[in-house]
N, C-alpha and C positions, 0 to 999 in steps of 0.2 A: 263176603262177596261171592255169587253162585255166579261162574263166568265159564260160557258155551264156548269151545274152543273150534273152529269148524276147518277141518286142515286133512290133507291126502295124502301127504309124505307123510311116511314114518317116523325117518331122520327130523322133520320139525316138529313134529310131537315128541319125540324124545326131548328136544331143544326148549317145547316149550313147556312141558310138563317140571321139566327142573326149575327154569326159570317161575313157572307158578307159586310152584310148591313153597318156595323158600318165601314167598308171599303169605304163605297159609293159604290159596284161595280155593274153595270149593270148585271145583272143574269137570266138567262132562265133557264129553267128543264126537261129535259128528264128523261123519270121512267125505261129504259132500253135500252140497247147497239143499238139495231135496229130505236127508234127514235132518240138517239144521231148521227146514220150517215146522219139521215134523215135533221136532222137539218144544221147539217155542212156544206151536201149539197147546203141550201139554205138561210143559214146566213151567216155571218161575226164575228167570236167569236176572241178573244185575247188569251185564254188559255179553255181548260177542264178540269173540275177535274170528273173523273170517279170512279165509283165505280164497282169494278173487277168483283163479284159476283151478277147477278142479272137474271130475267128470258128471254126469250124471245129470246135477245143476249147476251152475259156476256161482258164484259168490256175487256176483254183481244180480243175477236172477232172482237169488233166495234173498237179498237185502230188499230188493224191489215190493217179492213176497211179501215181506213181513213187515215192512213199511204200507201193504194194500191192507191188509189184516188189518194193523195197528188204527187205520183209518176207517173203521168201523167200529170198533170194539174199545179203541180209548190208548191211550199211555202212549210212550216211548221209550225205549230201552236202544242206549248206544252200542254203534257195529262202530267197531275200528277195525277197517280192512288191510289185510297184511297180504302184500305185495312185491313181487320183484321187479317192477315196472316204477323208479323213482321218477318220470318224467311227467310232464305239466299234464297232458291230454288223459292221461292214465289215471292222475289224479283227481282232475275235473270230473270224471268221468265217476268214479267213485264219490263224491261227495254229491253229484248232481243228482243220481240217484238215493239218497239219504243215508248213504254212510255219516258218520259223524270226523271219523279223524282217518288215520293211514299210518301204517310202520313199515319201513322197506324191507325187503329181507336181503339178506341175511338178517335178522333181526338181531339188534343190539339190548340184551338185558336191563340198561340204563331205560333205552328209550323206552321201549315196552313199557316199563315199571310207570315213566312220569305218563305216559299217554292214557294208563290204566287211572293213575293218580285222578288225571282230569276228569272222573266221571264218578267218581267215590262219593257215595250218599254222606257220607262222615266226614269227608275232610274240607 
């Protein structure tokens, strides 16, 4: 599974590059919303996990993005937005836009893992 990781902290890319790893998963890294479209553009990825808040573009922009794209060109490919905002409106607000799921952060290696789980071509 080739999974775009799209995050601005350092610290959660450490956090989640370990937690990948022990997955086996293939993993690229965009530090903001504007290279995550960039990438999409011109890769092949199986899922996104995005991070909502970041500079450049924010994560709700670049899903927006790649959900206009996608509606032209064909497919869908699941964002699960990782967030520190676990509250209703934050959440809505991600999904209304076409995220598909949400992980709060701190992220919990458990959850991560089954939210990943939920979009697994194979399982």
């Amino acid at each position: 599974m080739h999974i775009l990781l799209v995050e601005d902290n350092e610290l959660n890319i450490e956090l989640m590059k370990r937690i990948l790893a022990k997955e086996n998963y293939d993993v690229s890294f965009a530090r903001n919303g504007l290279e995550a479209v960039n990438y999409f553009q011109n890769q092949k990825f199986d899922l996104i996990l995005m991070d909502v808040q970041m500079p450049v573009m924010n994560g709700l922009e670049a899903a927006k993005k790649i959900r206009e794209i996608e509606s032209t060109t064909g497919g869908h490919i699941p964002i699960i937005a990782l967030t520190a905002h676990s509250f209703g409106e934050a959440i809505e607000e991600c999904l209304a836009i076409g995220m598909d799921s949400f992980v709060t952060k701190p992220v919990k290696p458990a959850v991560l893992r089954e939210e990943i789980l939920k979009f697994r071509e194979d399982e």
